[in-house]
N, C-alpha and C positions, 0 to 999 in steps of 0.2 A: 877526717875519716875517708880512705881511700884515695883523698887528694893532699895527704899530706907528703914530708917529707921519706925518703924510702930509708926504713929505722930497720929494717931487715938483716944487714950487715952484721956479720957477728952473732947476730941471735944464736944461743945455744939451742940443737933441735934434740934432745933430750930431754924430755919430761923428769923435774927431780919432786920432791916433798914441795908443797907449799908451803911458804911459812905466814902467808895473812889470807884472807878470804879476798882483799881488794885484786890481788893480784892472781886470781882465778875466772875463769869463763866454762862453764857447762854448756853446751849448743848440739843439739836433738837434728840429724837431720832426716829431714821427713819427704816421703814422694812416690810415687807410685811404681811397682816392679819395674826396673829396666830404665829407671831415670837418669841413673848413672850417680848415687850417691857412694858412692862405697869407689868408684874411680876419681869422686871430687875428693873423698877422704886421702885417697894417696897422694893426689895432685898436692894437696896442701901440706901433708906430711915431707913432701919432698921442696917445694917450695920452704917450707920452714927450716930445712936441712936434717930433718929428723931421717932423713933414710939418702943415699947416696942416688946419684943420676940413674942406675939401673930401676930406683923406685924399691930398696934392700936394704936394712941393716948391713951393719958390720958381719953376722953373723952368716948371712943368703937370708933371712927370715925376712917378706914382705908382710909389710901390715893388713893383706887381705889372706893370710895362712892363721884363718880361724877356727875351720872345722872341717873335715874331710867330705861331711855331707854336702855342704855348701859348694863345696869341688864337682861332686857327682852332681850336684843340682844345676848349677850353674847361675843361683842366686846365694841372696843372704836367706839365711832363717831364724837366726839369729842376734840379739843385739851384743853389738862390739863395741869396746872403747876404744880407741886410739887419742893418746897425750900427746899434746905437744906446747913449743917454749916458744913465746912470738915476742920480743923486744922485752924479755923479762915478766911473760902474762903467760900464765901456764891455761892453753886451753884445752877441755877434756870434750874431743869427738866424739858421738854418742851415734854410729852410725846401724839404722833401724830398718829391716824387711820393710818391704815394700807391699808382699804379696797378701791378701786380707786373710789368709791362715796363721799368720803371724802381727797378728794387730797385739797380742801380746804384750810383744818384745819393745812393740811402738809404744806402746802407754809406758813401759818400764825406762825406756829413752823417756818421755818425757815428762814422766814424775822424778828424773834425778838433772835434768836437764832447766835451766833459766832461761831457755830462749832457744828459738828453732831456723832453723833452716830449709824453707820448703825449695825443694831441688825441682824443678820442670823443665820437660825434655822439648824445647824450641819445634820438634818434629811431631812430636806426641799430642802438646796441650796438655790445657788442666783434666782431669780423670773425677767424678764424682766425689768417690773414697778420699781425696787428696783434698776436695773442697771442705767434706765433711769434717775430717782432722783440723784444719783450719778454722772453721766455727768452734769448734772445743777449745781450742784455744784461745780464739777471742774472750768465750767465754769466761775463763779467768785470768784474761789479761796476758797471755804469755808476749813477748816481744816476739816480734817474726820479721823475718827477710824473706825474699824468692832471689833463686839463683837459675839463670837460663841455663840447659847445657846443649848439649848434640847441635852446638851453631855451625856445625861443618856438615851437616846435612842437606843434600839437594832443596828438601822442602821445607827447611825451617825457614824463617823470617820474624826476625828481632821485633820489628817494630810491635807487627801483625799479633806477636805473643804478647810482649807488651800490657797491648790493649785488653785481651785477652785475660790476663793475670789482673787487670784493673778492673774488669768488667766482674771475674769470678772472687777475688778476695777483698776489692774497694766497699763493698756493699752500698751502701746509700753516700759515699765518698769516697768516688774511685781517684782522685787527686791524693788519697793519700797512700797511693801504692801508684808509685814513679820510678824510672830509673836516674842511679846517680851517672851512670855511665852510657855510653853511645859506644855500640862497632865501627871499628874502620872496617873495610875490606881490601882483599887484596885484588890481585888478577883473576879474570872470569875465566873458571878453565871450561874444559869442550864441553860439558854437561850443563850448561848456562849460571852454576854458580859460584860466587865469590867468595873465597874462606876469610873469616872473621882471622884477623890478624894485629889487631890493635884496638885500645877504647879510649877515649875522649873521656877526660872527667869535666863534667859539666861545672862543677862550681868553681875549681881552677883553668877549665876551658885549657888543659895541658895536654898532649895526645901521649898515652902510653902504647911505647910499639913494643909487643911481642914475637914480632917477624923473627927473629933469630932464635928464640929461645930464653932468652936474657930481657929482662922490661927495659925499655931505654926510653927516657921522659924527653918531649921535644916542645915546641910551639906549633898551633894547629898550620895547618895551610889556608890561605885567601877564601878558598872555594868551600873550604868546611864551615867557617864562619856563620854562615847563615843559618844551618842546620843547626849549630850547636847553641846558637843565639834563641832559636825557638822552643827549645827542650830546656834549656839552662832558664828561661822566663817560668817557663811551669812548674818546673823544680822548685825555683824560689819564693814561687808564688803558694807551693804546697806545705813548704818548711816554715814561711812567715805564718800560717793557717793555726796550725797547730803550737806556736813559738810560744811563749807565756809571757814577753812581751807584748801588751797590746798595741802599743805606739807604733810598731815596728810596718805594720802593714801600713794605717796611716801616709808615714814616712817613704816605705818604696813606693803607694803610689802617687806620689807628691815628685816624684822623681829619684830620689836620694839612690846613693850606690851602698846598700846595704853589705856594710864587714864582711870581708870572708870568714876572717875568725868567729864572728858573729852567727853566719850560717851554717859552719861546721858544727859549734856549739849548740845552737837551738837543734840540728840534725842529729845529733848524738841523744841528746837528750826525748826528743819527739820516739824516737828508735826505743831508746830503754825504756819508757813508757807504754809501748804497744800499742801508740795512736799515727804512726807513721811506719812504712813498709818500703822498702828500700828493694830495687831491679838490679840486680847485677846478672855477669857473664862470668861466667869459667869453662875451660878448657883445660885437659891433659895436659902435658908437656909433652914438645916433640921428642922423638928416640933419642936421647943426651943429653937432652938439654935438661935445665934446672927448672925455672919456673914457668906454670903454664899459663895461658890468658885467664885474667882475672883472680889469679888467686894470690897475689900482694893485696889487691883492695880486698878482697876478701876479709883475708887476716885483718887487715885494716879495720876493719867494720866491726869483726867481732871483739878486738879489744877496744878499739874506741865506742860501738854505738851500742854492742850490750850487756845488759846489766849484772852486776857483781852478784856474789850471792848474798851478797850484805842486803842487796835491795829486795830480793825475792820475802813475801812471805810464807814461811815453816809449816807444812802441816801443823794440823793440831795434836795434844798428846793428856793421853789421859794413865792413869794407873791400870794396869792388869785388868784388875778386878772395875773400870770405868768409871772412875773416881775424877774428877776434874781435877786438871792443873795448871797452873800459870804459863802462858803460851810460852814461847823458845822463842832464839833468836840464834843467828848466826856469830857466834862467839866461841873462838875456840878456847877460853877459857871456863866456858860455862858449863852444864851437867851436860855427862854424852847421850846424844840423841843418836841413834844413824838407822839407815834402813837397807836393806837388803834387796837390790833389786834383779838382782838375777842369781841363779843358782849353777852351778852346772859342776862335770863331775872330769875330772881329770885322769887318765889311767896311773899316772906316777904319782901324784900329789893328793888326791882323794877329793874330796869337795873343796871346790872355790866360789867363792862367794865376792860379788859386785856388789861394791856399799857404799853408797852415798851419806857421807856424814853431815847433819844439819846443823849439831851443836857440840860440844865439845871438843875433845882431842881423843884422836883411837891409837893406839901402841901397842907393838908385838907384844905377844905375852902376858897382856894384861886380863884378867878373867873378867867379862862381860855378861851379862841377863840379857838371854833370848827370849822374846814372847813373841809367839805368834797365836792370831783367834781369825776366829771369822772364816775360816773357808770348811767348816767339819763338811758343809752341803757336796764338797771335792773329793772327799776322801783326805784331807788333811784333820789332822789332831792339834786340839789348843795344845800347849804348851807354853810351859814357863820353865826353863832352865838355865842354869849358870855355866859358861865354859870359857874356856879358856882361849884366846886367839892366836893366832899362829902367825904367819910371817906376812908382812901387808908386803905389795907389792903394786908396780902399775904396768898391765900389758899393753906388748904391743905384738901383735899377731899372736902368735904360740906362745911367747918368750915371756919372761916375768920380770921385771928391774926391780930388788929388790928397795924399800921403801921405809925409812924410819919411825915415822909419823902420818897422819893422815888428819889433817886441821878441820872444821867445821868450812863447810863448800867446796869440799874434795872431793872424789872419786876415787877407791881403791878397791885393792883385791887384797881377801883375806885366806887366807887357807886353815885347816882343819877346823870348822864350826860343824862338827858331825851333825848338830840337831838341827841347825838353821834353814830354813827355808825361803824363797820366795817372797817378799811380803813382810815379811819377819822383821821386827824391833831391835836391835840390840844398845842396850845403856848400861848407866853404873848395877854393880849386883846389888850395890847398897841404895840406890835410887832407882827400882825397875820402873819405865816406862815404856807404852805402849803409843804409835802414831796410827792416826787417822790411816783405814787400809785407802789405797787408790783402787779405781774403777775398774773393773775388769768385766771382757767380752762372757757368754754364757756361751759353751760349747754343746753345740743341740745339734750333731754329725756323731749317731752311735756307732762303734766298731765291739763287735761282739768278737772273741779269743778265746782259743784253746792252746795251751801247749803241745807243742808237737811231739812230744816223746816225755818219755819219764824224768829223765836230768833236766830237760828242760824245765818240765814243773816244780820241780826242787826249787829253780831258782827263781822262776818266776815272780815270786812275791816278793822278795827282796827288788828284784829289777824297777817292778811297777813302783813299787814306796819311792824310791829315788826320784824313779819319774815324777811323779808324780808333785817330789818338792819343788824339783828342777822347774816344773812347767804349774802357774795355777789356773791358765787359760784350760788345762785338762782334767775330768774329771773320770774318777774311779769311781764303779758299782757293781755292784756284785746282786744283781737280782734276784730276789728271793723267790720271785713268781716264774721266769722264765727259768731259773739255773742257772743263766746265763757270767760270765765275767763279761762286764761292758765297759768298754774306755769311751768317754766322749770328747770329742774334739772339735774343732773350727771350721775342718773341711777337712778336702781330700789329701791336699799337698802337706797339712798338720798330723793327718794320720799318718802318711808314710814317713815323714820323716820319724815321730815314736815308734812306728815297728823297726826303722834304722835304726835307732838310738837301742830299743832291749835289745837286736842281733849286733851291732858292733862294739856297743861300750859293755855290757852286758851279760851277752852271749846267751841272749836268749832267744829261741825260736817260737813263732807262735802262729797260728793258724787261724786265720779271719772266715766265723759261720757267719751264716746268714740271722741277722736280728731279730730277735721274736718279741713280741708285744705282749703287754699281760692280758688277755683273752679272759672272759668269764663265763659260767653256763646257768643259766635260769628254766626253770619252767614256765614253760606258756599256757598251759594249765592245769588244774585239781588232778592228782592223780593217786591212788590206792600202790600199797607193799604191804606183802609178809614175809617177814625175813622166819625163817626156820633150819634152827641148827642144831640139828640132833645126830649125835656119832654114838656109839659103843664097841670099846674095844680093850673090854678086860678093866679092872678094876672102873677106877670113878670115871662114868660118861659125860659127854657135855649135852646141854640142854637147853633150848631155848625157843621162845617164839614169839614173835611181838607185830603187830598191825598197823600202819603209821598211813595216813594222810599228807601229800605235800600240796599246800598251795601259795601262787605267786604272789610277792610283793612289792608296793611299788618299789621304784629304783633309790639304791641308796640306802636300804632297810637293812641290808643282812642276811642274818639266819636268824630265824627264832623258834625256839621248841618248843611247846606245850606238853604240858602231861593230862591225860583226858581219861586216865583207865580207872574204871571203876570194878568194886566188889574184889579189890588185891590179885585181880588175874596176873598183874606182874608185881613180885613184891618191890616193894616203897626202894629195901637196900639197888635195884636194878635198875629202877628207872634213870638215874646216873650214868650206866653205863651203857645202856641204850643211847641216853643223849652222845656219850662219848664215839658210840661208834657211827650215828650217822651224819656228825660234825669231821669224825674223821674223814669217811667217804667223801662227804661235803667238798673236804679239802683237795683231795684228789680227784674229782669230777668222777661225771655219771655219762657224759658221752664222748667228750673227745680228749680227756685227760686234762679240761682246765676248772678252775677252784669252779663249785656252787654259791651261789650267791640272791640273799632277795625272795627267800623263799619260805615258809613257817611250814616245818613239820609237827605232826599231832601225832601221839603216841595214842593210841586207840584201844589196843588189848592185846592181849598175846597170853602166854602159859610157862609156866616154870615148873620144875623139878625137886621136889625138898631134897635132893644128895645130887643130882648131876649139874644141878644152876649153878654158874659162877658167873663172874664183873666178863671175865673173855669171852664166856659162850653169849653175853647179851649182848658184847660190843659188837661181836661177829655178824649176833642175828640182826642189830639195828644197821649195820652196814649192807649185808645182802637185801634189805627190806627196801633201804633208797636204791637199790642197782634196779629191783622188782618196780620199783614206784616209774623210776626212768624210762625202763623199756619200754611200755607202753604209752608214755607222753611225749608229748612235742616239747624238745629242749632246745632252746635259744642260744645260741652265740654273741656273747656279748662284746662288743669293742668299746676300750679304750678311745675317749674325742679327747681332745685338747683345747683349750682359747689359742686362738694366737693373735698375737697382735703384730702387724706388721706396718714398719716407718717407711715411705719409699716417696721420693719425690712426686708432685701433681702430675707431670705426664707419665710416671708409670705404673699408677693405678687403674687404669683401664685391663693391662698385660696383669697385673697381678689378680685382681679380682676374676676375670677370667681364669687364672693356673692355677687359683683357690678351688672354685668350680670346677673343675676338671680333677677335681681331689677329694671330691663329694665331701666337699665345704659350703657352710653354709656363712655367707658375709652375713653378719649382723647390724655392721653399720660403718661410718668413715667418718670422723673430725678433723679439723682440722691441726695441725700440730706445729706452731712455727712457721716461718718464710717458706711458703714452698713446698711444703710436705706434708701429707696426712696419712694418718695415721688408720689402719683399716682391720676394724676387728673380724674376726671369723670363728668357726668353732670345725676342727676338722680332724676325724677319722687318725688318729696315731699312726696307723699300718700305713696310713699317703703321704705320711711327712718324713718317713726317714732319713731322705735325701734332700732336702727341704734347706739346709742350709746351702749347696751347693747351687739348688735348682734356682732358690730366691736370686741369687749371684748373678747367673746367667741372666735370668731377667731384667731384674733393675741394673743390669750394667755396672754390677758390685755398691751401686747406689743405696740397696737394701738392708731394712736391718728388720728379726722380728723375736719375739720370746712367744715361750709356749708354757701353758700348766694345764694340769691334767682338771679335767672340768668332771665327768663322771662316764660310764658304762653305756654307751645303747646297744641295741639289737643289729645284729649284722644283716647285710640284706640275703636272703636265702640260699642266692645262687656261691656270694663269694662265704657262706657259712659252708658249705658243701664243701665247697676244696678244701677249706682249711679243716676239717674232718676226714677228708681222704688225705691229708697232709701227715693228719694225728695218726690215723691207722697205720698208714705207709715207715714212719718214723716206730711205731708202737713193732 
């Protein structure tokens, strides 16, 4: 691995059909915005020959011409695939946003991904978000590497990170996150530092020089010796640790010169296991040249040290309807299993869909059972539908290579699944099965919409459904209490790119109000109405009069009506429609236009008419009688609190629980939650969190994470109940 022979020669860099799962690699690469994943993904694509010295297809198409946004942004938002053919091992790049708006696209990389790649930028260091993806994947076992980049930066320092990466991913055994390789350096130019221009592999102790452009393997020099002697003992000393060999350690320290083949073996194996973590370097390529530093061992690493999709184990899968069924396995003979994990919408082609197949074999044309459940809480619909597939293919940037087959631990692109979504199942029509959903972020960032014009609303709703398959990190609502249409999102750089995506893929315009909360009005105390509604105007009059009592209840009650009239002053057939009209009222508020709530009205007396009473003139009079009860009482503004529970590392609970408090939050209490982090409950005011996912970010240094549920109503405090009623007027 990395020190073996250079088998590069020849390799075809076109990605075609795999024909076995052994001969496949899935690799997720993960790192925080700006690490420079998405310029390792071309380095290697060009190193593998998949794209010509300019870093191009045949065609001009580079493998980072994914999406127009991504251009005006000047990040990923995105996740991308890029295939490639490394000594006859088809590997499928999974290259994944960085930015924590798009954590997404990161779990979608790594539910179709067998092993990761965490990218750090030698200048930057490790980032919170990058540690925390990291423990998710310890936690079930994922294989992982760290890959240094930006080594040509004034202030990186190899070693210094290093340590650094052993200290933040090693946990209680940082020996088992080592480098296989050492920097040469070259000449110190005038700004005091020396560009990485070669690497040392430690277990063949061979110096690879990439000075030219081109790897040219040599024998170290005299003076390297030393250095490579003290890194290469640790190394061995890391690899015998975890070996499954017990004798082995014994034996080295007894003296013995422990196999190379022996060490590359246990190293490979310690790697696809996920209890050894492997330091390399890479670098771009210079303007012409072919391969850049570190990315031969690269490639090295991922066909030799990680693991097939033979070894991963398959979600779980049950029937539609949640019926247990005998696990899957990676067999492309066996029933087809696949999953969907990304959506997106193509102007020429229509929907395309990224499918990770787990079990069987997928082929053009053949009609497939879509199920997807679990997200209605999004604005998506269960579904179970049969369609038909379209032409598999594997991209690379824009471009589509079209594709015969797609085996169990492939990665493809399907075209027209009009119903599929996101998340979504597809197996035999004759054997539907449904897989285990994976985990996905909660978007608690509202963005309240208007259409900006009439055409636009036309289309509106069509726009959002797509989106909305496209993306399940985003959630559609349509509020019943404010009016409002609400999209919720991850943050702010999530939001603007879906108002990009409805105006360019779309063409739909829309207009960001300001978010309103559902608000409620109570009385604060017993208060008297007479509704009286008497007209004549020519034939049959209306008539009506009724007496009502409100008093307040505690919170969480309702409405409740009584009927209290005695000696038939309202007949028996009205008291119905009195209840009708002061529940409608109810609905519409009595002072600032928000619902009633929590209150018991008494129907007391009133008077009818034997030819002008009807169900309208009582509803009338029970609705004027609660306007009559209102105006003379003190009515409450009620708000909306929420729980919220917020995850943020021990030092940054002091900053938070403060910025809870300043949100007229009241903390309830803090536990602790795992290494390092506790967990801080609160209960706070809805109208102070709307920004709350952006704000938490800022704070815990994107280390943050929290959810909210609506816990119940309180009373607002006077001064801000006043605005928000000169708000209601002003609007009215």
């Amino acid at each position: 691995m990395g020190d073996k022979a250079n088998a590069h020669s020849g390799a075809a860099g076109r990605a075609t059909a795999a024909d076995r799962p052994s001969s496949i690699r899935n690799v997720v690469l993960v790192g925080h915005s700006g690490s420079g994943k998405t310029t390792l993904v071309e380095a290697l694509a060009l190193a593998a020959r998949a794209v010509n010295r300019a870093g191009r297809v045949e065609d001009g198409a580079t493998v980072s011409d994914y999406d127009e946004i991504e251009h005006r942004q000047g990040r990923s938002v995105q996740l991308s695939l890029v295939p490639v053919d490394w000594g006859g091992i088809k590997i499928n790049l999974l290259d994944t946003p960085g930015y924590a708006d798009f954590v997404g696209e990161l779990r979608a990389g790594l539910r179709a991904a067998d092993a990761a790649l965490f990218v750090v930028s030698a200048s930057d260091g490790v980032d919170g978000a990058t540690r925390m993806v990291w423990e998710e994947c310890a936690a079930v076992g994922m294989p992982r590497a760290i890959v240094l980049t930006h080594l040509e930066a004034a202030r990186s320092d190899f070693d210094a990170m290093t340590r650094t990466c052993a200290q933040a991913f090693g946990g209680d055994d940082p020996d088992a996150v080592l480098p296989l390789y050492i920097p040469l350096y070259g000449t110190t130019g005038a700004d005091g530092h020396a560009p990485v221009d070669g690497l040392v592999g430690l277990l063949s102790q061979r110096v690879f020089d990439y000075s030219s452009g081109e790897r040219k393997e040599t024998p170290p020099d005299e003076d390297q010796l030393p250095r490579i002697e003290e890194a290469r003992n640790r190394l061995i000393e890391g690899i015998i640790a975890e070996s499954e060999d017990e004798t082995l350690m014994d034996r080295y320290l007894d003296g013995e010169e422990i196999d190379y083949r022996t060490l590359v073996d246990d190293l490979e194996r310690a790697v696809a296991r996920g209890t050894f973590h492997p330091v390399l370097a890479a670098a771009p390529a210079p303007e012409g040249a072919r391969e850049g530093l570190g990315t031969i061992e690269l490639l090295e690493l991922i066909t030799g040290g990680f693991p097939t999709p033979l070894e991963g184990e398959a979600p779980e899968v049950t029937t539609p309807q949640g019926g247990s069924r005998p696990p899957i396995t990676c067999d492309p003979q066996g029933p087809l299993v696949a999953e969907v994990v990304k959506t997106a919408s193509d102007p020429y082609v229509g929907r395309v869909s990224l499918v990770r197949v787990f079990s069987g074999t997928l082929r053009p044309d053949e009609t497939v059972h879509v199920s997807g459940h679990g997200l209605t809480d999004r604005g998506h619909e269960d579904h179970d539908v049969d369609e038909r597939v379209g032409a598999l293919s594997s991209p690379f940037g824009k471009h589509q290579r079209t594709l015969t087959h797609c085996i169990a631990g492939d990665i493809a692109c399907v075209a027209k699944l009009t119903r599929a979504e996101t998340g979504d199942t597809l197996s035999a029509k004759d054997n539907p099965l449904l897989m285990e959903a994976w985990s996905m972020p909660d978007p608690l960032l509202p963005l309240a919409i208007e259409a900006h014009s009439k055409p636009d609303e036309d289309k509106l709703s069509q726009g959002l459904s797509r989106l909305v398959a496209e993306d399940p990190t985003m959630r559609l609502e349509q509020n019943q209490d404010t009016r409002q249409l609400v999209l919720w999102c991850l943050g702010e750089a999530h939001r603007d790119v879906v108002l990009e995506r409805l105006r360019s893929r779309y063409g739909v315009q829309v207009d960001a109000v300001p978010h309103k909360v559902s608000l409620r009005e109570t009385f604060g105390a017993r208060s008297t109405g007479r509704g009286r509604h008497v007209k004549q105007s020519g034939g049959h009059g209306q008539f009506a009069i009724c007496e009502i009592a409100v008093d307040p209840l505690p919170p969480g009650t309702g409405i409740e009506f009584v009927d209290k009239v005695v000696g038939g002053s309202v007949p028996r057939q009205f008291i119905p429609s009195v209840e009708k009209g002061v529940r409608a009222q109810a609905g519409r508020g009595v002072a600032a236009g928000y619902p009633l709530v929590d209150v018991r009205i008494t129907l007391l007396d009133g008077k009818a008419h034997s030819v002008d009473s009807s169900d309208a003139a009582f509803q009338t009079a029970g609705a004027l009688a609660m306007r009559e009860a209102a105006a003379d009482a003190r009515i409450n503004l009620l708000e909306p609190v929420a729980e919220v529970l917020v995850l943020v590392p021990d030092h940054y609970v002091g900053p938070v629980m403060s910025d809870l408090s300043g949100r007229r939050g009241r903390v309830v209490g803090t536990e602790q939650a795992g290494h390092g982090r506790t967990l801080v409950r609160a209960e706070v005011p809805e109208i102070e969190i709307g920004r709350y996912a952006v704000d938490l970010r800022s704070v815990s240094h994107g280390t943050g994470r929290f959810s909210r549920s609506y816990a119940r109503h309180e009373p607002m405090p006077p001064q801000l109940a006043g605005k928000m009623r000169e708000q209601a007027e002003k609007g009215a």
